[in-house]
C-alpha positions in Angstrom: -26.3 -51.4 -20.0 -25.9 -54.8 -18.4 -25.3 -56.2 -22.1 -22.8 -53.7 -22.9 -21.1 -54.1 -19.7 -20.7 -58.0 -20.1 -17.9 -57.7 -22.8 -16.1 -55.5 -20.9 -15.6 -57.1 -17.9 -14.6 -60.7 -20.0 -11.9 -58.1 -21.8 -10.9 -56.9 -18.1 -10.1 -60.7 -17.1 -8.3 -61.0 -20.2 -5.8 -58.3 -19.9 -5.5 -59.5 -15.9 -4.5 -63.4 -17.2 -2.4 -61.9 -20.0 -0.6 -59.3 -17.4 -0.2 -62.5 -14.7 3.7 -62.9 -14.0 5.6 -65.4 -15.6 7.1 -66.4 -12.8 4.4 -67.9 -10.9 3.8 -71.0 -13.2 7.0 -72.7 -12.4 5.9 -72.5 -8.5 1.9 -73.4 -9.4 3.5 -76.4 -11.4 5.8 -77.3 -8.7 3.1 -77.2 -5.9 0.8 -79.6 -8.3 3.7 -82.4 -8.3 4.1 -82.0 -5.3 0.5 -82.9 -4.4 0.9 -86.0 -6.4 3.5 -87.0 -5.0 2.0 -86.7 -1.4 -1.3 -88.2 -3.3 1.0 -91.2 -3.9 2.9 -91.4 -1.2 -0.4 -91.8 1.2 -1.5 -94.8 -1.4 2.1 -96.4 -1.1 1.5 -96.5 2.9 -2.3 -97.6 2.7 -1.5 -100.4 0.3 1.7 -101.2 2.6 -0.3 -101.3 5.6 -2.9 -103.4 3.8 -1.0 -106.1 2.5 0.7 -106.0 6.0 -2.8 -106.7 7.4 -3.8 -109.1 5.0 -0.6 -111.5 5.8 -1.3 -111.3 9.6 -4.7 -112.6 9.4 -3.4 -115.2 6.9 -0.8 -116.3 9.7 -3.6 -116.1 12.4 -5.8 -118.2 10.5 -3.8 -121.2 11.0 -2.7 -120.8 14.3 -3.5 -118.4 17.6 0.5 -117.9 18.1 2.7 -116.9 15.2 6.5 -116.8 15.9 8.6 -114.4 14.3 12.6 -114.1 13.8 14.3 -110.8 13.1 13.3 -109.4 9.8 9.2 -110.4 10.7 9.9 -108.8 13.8 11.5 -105.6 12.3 8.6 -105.6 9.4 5.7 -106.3 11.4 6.0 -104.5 15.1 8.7 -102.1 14.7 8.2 -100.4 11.0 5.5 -98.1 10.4 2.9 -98.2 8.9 0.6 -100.1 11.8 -2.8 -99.4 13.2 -3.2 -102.7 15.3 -1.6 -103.8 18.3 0.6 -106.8 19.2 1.1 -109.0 21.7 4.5 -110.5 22.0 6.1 -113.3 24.4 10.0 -113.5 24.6 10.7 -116.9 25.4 13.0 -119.7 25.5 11.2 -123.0 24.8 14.5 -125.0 23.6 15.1 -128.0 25.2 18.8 -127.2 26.2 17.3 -124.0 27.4 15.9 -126.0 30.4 13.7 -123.1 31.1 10.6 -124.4 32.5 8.4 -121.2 33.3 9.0 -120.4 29.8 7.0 -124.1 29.2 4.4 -123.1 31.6 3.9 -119.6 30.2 3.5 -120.5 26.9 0.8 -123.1 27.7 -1.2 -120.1 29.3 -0.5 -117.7 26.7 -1.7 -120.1 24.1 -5.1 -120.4 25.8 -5.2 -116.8 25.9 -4.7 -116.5 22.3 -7.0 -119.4 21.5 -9.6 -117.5 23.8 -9.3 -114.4 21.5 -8.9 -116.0 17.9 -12.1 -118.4 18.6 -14.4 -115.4 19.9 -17.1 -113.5 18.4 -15.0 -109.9 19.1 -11.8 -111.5 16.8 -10.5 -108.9 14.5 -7.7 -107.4 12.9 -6.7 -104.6 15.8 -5.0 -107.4 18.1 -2.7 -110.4 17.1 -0.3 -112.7 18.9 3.2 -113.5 18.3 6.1 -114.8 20.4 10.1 -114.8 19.5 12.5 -117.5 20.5 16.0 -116.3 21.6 17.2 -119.3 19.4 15.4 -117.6 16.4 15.6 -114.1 17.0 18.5 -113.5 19.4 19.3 -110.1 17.2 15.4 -108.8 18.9 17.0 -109.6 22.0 19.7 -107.5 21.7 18.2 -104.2 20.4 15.4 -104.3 23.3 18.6 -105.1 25.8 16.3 -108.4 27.3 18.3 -110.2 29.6 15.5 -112.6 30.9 12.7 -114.8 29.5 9.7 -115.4 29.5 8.7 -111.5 29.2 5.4 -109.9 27.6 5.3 -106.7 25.7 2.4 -104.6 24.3 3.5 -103.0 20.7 1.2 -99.9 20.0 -0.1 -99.4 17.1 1.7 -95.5 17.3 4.7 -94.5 19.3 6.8 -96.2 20.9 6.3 -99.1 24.0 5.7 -97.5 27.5 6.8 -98.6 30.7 3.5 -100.0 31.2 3.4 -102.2 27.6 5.7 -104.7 29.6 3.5 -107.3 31.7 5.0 -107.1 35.4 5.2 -111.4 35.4 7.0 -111.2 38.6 4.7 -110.0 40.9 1.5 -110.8 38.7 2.0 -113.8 37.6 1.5 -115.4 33.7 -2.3 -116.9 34.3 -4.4 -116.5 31.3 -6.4 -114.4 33.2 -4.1 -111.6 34.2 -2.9 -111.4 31.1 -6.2 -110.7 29.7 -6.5 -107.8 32.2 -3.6 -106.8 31.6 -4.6 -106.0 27.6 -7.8 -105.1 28.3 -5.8 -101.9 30.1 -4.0 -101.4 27.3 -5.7 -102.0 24.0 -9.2 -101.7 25.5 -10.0 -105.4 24.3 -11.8 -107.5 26.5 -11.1 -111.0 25.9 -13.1 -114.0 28.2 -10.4 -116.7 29.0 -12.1 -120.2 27.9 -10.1 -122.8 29.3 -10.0 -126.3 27.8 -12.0 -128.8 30.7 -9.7 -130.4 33.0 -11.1 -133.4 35.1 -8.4 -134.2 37.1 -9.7 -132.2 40.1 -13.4 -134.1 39.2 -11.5 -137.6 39.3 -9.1 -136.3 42.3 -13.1 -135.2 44.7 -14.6 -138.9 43.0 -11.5 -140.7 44.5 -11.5 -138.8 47.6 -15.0 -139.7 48.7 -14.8 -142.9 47.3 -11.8 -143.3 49.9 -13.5 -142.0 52.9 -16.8 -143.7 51.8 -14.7 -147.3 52.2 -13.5 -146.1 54.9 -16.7 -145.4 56.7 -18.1 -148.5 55.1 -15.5 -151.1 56.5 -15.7 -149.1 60.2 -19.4 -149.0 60.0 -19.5 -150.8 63.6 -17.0 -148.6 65.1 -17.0 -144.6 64.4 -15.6 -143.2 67.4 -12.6 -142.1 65.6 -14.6 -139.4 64.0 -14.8 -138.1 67.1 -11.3 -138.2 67.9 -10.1 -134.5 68.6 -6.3 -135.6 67.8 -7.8 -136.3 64.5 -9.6 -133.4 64.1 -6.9 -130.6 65.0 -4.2 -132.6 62.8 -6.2 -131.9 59.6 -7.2 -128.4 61.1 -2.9 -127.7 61.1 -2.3 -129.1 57.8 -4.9 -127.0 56.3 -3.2 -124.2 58.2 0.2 -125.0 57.4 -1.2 -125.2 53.4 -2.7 -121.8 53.9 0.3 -120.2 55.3 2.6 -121.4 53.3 1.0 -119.1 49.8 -0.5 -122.1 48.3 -3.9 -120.6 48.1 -1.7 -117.1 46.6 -0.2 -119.6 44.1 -3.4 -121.0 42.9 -4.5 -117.5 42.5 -2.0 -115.7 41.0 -0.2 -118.7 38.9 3.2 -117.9 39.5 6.2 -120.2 38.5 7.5 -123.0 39.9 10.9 -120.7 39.6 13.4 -118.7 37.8 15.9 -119.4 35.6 18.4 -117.2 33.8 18.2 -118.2 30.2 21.9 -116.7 29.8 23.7 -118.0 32.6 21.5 -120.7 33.7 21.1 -119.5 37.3 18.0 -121.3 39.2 16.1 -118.8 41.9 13.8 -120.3 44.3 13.1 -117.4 46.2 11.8 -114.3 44.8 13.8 -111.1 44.9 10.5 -108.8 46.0 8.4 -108.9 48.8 5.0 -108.9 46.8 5.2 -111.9 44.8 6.9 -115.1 44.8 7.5 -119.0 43.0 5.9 -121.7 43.7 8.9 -123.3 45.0 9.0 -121.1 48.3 5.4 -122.3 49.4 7.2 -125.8 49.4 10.2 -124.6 51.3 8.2 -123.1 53.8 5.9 -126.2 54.4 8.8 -128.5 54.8 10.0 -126.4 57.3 7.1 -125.5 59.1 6.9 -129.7 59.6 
């Protein structure tokens, strides 16, 4: 029985494939190219995305900070496809610019990006670029940016959020904040290294080498140390010092001051009441005196 009833179930799924309408190969032949064209399609955007990878690392290999003009900027941050975030500063740093917080930013955003391209974490999910208004004034226009300097977090999916743009003008551009600041939104940790800087060393040596001589040559007369005049004037100026936000200042690292890159406008005072420029801690102090 089950050798006879072999044969006749093969000639059962013969007459079923011979009986199969002719109609459905067109469709079954259509649905195959169109896998293959999908198949290809997801090849075309992995090897996109690689050689888009592959350039970035080449241009981060020779330095922290790559700058960018409209068609990199277009290719790189805005076209998909991307699955690493970028870190971008819109600056000013030509000289008939005059803008001198775009100077002073860029000097901290460097160490920042020297910090992260000289660490052990360094990879290919976080890279730094900047674009010059004088080199990519066409960026400018389709992100409507009216100031400078300004930091922007690109996604690697969807579109910036209110949040991707660093709040400088109640923050601050320090190194530092800025590495909080992408450690909130990429969820990469990067420790600021600073490069050393012994002027505040030489400023303490020179110091105490002042009062020392000082002490030295009145040796036989030190009365004035207990002079109270003495005493309270240096207790006002650190006072005055402290009052005045320069302790805020050497904190939060704010600029010296403002300037409209467009129409060259100068603010010395800051428009908010949480944050301010350096220049107001010196208004205040003159005027205090």
């Amino acid at each position: 029985m089950g050798a006879r009833g072999a044969p006749s179930r093969r000639r059962q799924a013969g007459r079923r494939l011979r009986y199969l309408p002719t109609g459905s190969f067109p469709f079954l032949l259509l649905l195959l190219l169109l896998c293959i064209q999908l198949g290809g399609g997801q090849k075309k955007k992995e090897n996109l995305l690689a050689e888009k990878v592959e350039q970035l690392m080449e241009w981060s290999s020779r330095r922290s900070i790559f700058r960018m003009n409209g068609d990199k900027f277009r290719k790189f941050i805005k076209a998909p496809p991307r699955n690493y975030s970028m870190i971008v500063m819109f600056t000013a740093l030509q000289p008939q610019r005059q803008c001198s917080v775009c100077r002073q930013a860029n000097e901290e955003y460097q160490i920042l990006a020297n910090s992260w391209r000289y660490s052990s974490a360094f990879c290919n999910k976080l890279f730094f670029s900047m674009v010059d208004y004088d080199e990519g004034t066409d960026v400018f226009q389709q992100l409507n940016m009216n100031s400078a300097p300004t930091f922007m977090h690109f996604p690697p999916k969807g579109r910036p959020k209110r949040a991707d743009t660093f709040d400088l003008q109640r923050i601050g551009f320090a190194a530092e904040q800025l590495a909080k600041w992408i450690a909130d939104r990429t969820d990469v940790h990067i420790r600021v290294f600073r490069p050393p800087n012994y002027s505040g060393t030489i400023a303490l040596a020179l110091l105490v080498s002042l009062v020392g001589g000082l002490l030295y040559l009145r040796r036989n007369n030190l009365e004035f140390i207990y002079n109270k005049t003495g005493w309270a004037m240096v207790s006002l100026c650190i006072v005055f010092a402290m009052t005045s936000g320069q302790m805020w200042n050497h904190i939060r690292g704010p600029p010296y001051a403002h300037k409209n890159p467009h129409n060259g406008q100068v603010s010395y005072i800051h428009g908010s009441s949480q944050a301010q420029f350096v220049a107001e801690s010196h208004i205040i102090l003159v005027l205090t005196f």
